[in-house]
C-alpha positions as CSV (number, residue, x, y, z in Angstrom):
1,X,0.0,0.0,0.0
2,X,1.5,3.1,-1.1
3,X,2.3,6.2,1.6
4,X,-0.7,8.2,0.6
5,X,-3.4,5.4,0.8
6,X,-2.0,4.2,4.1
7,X,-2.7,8.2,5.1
8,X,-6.0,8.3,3.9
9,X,-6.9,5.2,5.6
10,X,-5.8,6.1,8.6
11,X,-7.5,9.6,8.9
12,X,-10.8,7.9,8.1
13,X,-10.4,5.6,10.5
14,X,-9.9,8.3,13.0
15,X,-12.3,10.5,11.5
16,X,-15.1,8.0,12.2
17,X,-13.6,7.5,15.6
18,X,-13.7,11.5,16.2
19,X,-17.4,11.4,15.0
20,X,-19.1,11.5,18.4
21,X,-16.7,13.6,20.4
22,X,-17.9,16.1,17.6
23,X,-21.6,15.7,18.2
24,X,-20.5,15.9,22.0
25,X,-19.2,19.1,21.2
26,X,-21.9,20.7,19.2
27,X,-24.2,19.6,21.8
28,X,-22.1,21.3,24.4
29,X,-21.9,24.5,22.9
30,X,-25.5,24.5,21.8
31,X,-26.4,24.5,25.7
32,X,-23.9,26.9,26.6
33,X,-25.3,29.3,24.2
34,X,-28.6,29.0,25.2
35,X,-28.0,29.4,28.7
36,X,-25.5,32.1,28.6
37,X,-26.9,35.4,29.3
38,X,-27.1,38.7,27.1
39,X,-24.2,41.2,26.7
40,X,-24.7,44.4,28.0
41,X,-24.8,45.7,24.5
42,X,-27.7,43.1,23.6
43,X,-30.0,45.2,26.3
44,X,-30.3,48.0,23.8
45,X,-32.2,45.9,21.5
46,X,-35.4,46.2,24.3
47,X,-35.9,49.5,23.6
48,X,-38.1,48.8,20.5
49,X,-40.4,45.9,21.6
50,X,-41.1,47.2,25.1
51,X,-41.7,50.5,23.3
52,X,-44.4,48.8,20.9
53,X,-45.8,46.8,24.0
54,X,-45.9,49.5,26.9
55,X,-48.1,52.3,26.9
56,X,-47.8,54.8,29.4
57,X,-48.8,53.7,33.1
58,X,-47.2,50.5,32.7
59,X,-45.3,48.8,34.8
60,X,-41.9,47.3,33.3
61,X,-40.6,44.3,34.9
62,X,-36.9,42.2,34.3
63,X,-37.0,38.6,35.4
64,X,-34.5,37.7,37.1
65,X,-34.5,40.7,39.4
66,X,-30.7,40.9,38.7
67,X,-31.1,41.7,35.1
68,X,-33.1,44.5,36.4
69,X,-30.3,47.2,36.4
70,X,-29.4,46.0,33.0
71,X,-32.5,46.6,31.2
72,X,-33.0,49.7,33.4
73,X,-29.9,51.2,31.6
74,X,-30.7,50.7,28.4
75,X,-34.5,51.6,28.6
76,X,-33.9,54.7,30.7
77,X,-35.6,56.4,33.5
78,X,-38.8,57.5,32.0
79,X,-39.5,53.5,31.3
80,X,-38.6,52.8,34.4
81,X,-39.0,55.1,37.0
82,X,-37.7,55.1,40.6
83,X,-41.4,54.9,41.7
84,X,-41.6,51.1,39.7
85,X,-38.4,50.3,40.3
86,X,-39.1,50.9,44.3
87,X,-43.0,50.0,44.0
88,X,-44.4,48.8,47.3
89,X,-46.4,46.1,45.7
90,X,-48.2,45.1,42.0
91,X,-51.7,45.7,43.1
92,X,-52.3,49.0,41.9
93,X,-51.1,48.5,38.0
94,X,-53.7,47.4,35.5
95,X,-50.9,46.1,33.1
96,X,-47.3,45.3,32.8
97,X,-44.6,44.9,30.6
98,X,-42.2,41.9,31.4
99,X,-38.6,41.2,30.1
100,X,-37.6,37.6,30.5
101,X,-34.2,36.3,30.5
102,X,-33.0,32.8,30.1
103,X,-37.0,31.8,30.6
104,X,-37.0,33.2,34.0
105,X,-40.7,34.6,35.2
106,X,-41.5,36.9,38.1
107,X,-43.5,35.0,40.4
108,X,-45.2,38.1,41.5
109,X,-46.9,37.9,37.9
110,X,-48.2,34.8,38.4
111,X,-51.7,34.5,37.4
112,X,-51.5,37.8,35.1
113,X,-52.9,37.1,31.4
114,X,-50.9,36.9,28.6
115,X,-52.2,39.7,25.9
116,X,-49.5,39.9,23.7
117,X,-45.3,38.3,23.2
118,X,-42.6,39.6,21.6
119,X,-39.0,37.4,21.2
120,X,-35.7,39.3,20.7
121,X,-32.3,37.6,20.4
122,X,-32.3,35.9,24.4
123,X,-35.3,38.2,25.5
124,X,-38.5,37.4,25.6
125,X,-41.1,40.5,25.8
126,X,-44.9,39.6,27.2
127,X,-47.1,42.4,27.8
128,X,-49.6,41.1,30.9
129,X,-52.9,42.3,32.1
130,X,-53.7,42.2,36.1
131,X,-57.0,40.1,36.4
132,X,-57.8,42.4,40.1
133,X,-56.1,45.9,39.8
134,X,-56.8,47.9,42.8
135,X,-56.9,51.4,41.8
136,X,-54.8,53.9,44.1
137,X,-57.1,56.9,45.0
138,X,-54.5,59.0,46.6
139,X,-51.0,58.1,47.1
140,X,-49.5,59.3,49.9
141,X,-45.5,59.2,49.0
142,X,-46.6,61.4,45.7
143,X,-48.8,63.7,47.7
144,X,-46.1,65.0,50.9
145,X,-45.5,68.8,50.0
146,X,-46.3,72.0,51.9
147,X,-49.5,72.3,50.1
148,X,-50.9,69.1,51.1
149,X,-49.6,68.0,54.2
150,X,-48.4,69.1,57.5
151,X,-45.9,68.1,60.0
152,X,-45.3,68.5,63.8
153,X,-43.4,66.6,66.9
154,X,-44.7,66.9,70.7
155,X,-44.4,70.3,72.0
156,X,-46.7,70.7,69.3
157,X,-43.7,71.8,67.1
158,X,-44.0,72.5,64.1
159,X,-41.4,71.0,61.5
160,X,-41.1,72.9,58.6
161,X,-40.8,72.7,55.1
162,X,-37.1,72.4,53.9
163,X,-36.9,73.0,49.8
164,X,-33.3,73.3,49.6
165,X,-32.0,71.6,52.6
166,X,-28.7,69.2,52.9
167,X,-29.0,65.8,51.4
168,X,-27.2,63.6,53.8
169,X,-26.5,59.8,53.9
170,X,-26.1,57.6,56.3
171,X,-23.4,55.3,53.9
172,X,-23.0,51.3,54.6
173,X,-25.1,49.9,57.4
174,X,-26.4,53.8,57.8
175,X,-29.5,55.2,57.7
176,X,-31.1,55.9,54.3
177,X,-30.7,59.4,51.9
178,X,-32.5,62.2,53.6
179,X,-33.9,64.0,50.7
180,X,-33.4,67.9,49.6
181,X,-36.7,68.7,50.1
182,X,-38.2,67.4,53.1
183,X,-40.1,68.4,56.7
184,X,-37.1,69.1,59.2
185,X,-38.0,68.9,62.4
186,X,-36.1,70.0,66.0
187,X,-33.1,68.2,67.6
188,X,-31.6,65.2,65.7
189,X,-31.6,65.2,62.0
190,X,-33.1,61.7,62.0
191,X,-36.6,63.6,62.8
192,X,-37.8,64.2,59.5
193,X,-40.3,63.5,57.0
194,X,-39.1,62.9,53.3
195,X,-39.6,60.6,50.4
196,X,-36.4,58.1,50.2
197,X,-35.7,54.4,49.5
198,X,-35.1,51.6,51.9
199,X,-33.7,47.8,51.7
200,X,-36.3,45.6,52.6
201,X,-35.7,41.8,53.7
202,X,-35.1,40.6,50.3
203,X,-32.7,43.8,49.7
204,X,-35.7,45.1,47.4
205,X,-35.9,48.7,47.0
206,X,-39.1,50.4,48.5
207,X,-39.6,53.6,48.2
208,X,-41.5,55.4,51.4
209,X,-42.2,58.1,54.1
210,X,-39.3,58.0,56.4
211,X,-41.1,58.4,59.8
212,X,-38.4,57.8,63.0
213,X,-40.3,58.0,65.9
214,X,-39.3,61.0,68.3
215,X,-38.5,60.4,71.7
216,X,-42.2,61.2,73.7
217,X,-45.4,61.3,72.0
218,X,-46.1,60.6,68.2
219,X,-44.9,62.3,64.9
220,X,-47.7,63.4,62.9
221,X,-48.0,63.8,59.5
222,X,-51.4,64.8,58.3
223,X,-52.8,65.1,55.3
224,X,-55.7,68.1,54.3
225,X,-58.3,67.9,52.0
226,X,-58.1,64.4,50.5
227,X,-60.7,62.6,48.5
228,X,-60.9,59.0,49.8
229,X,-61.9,55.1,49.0
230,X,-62.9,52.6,50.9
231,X,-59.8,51.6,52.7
232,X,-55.8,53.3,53.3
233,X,-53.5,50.6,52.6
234,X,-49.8,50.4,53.1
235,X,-46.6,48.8,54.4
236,X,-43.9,49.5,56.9
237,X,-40.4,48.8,57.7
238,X,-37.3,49.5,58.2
239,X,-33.9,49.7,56.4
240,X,-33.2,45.2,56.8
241,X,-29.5,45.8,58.1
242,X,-31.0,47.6,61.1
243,X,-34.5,45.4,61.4
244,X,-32.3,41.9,61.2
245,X,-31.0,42.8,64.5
246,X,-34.3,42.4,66.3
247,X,-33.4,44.3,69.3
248,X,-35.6,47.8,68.8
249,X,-38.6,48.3,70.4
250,X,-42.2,47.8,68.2
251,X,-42.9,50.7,66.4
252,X,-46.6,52.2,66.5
253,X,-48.7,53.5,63.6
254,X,-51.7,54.9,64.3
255,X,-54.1,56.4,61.0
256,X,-56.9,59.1,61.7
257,X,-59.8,60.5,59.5
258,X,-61.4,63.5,60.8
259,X,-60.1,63.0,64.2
260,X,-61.4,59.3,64.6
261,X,-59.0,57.0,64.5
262,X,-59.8,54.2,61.7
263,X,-56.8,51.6,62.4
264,X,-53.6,51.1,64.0
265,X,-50.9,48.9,63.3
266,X,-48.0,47.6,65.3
267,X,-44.3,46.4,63.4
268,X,-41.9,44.5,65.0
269,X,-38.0,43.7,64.0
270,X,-38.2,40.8,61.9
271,X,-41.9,41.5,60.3
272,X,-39.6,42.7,57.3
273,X,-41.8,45.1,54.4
274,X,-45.1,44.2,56.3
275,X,-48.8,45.1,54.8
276,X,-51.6,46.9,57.0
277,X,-54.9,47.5,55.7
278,X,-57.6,49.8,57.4
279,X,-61.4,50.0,56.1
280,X,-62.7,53.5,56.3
281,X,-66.4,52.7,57.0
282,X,-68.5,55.7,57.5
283,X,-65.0,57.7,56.5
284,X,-65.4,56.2,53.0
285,X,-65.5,57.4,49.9
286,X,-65.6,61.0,51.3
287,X,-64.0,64.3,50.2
288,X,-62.1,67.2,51.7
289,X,-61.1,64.6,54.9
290,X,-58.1,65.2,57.5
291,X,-55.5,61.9,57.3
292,X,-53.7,62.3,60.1
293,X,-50.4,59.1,60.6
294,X,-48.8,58.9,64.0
295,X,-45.7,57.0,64.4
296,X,-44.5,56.1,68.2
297,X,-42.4,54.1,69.8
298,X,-41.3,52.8,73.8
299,X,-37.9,53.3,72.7
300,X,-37.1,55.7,69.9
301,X,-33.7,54.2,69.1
302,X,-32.5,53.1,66.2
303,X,-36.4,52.7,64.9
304,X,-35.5,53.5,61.4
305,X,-39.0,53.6,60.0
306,X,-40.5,54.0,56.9
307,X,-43.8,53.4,55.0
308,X,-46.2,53.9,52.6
309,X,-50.1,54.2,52.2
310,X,-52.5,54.9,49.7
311,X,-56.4,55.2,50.1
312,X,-58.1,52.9,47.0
């Protein structure tokens, strides 16, 4: 058998030999690509199937919640605003706009129907209808400014209204971003009413009232002339680094309409980003009403609290 022939025969045998490692191969790298995750730079391509999806009002959602940031990025703020991004629950949206990656789902969408879907290189766009949206009345958060709402300490003190005060921050295991504008009241800095962002349990952003508890009596925050529903619903909490401990005292929050008080609602260190709901009976459905939140505590230390209500 000459040189050549003995080479030929010898690379098919081998060839036929190498045959499955090859298929092994493929098969390998078909998986990996399927499970491998977007590049940054393939985010931008959301821009144009969440824009024919969403209309304005809705709610965008990234599944997993570490893709969030991602998609954030390349959608922008307007598409997702810190008030979705930092949402207290889903109940109040009539319709949402999920991006999933590598066939992850929120489970807080469960249930949601299906209306339309949309596939985009490793994304897949659904836009999603709630079958029980609870619409929100009044929001709370939204409505704190001079014009609405009113703040005072035990003396009574006042606290006034701050436009252009310092934004501080309590950094790493601190408290939360006191906002520019915000009620200021006496003594520590920590007594004051702003919006701002905690960390719940789960290290979710919820965005709130900050509310610490002064040392005697109850901070008030009330509320003038608001057109209500049938309940004020809400949650409370505080920043997790400082609830995990579970050595504060319970915190207190009492809600008033028109002087009678409709609810109260007691959290404790470990309850986490805990619900309350209060039915307004008689109070219901009425207009020009007095919403008056107390916040006290035994023990005022360290009761970095925060919440937010709305009346539906």
């Amino acid at each position: 058998m000459s040189a050549r022939r003995r080479a030929l025969a010898w690379l098919a045998r081998y060839w036929m030999a190498a045959l499955p490692l090859v298929g092994v191969v493929e098969l390998l790298a078909d998986q990996y690509f399927a499970t491998r995750a977007p590049s940054f730079r393939q985010y931008a391509r959301l821009a144009e199937p969440v824009a024919r999806l969403r209309q304005a009002g809705d709610l965008v959602v990234v599944a997993p919640r570490w893709a969030e940031p991602l998609a954030r990025s390349a959608l922008g703020d307007e598409v997702m605003p810190l008030s979705d991004i930092a949402r207290p629950d889903l109940s109040g949206y009539g319709t949402a706009v999920e991006v999933s990656v590598l066939g992850q789902r929120d489970p807080e969408l469960a249930g949601w129907r299906e209306l339309r879907r949309e596939t985009r290189g490793g994304f897949v766009i659904r836009k999603l209808e709630n079958p029980a949206p609870a619409p929100t009345v009044l929001d709370f958060v939204e409505a704190l400014s001079p014009a609405r709402a009113e703040v005072w300490i035990p003396g009574p003190t006042r606290c006034p209204w701050r436009a252009n005060a310092p934004v501080l921050a309590g950094g790493l295991g601190g408290h939360p971003t006191f906002p520019r504008q915000r009620f200021q009241c006496r003594g520590s800095g920590f007594f004051n009413v702003g919006v701002t962002v905690i960390a719940d349990q789960d290290f979710r952003a919820r965005r709130c009232l900050w509310a610490h508890p002064p040392r005697r009596g109850e901070l008030v925050i009330r509320y003038r002339d608001v057109a209500l529903g049938d309940a004020i619903v809400g949650h409370g909490g505080l920043y997790w680094i400082v609830e995990r401990e579970r050595r504060g005292a319970p915190i207190e929050l009492r809600i008033r309409v028109n002087g009678d008080e409709v609810g109260r609602t007691t959290h404790r260190d470990g309850d986490g980003w805990s619900a309350f709901e209060m039915q307004l009976g008689d109070h219901a459905r009425t207009t020009g009403a007095s919403v008056e939140f107390a916040v006290s505590s035994s023990d005022h230390r360290h009761r970095h609290f925060c919440f937010e209500a709305r009346t539906r």
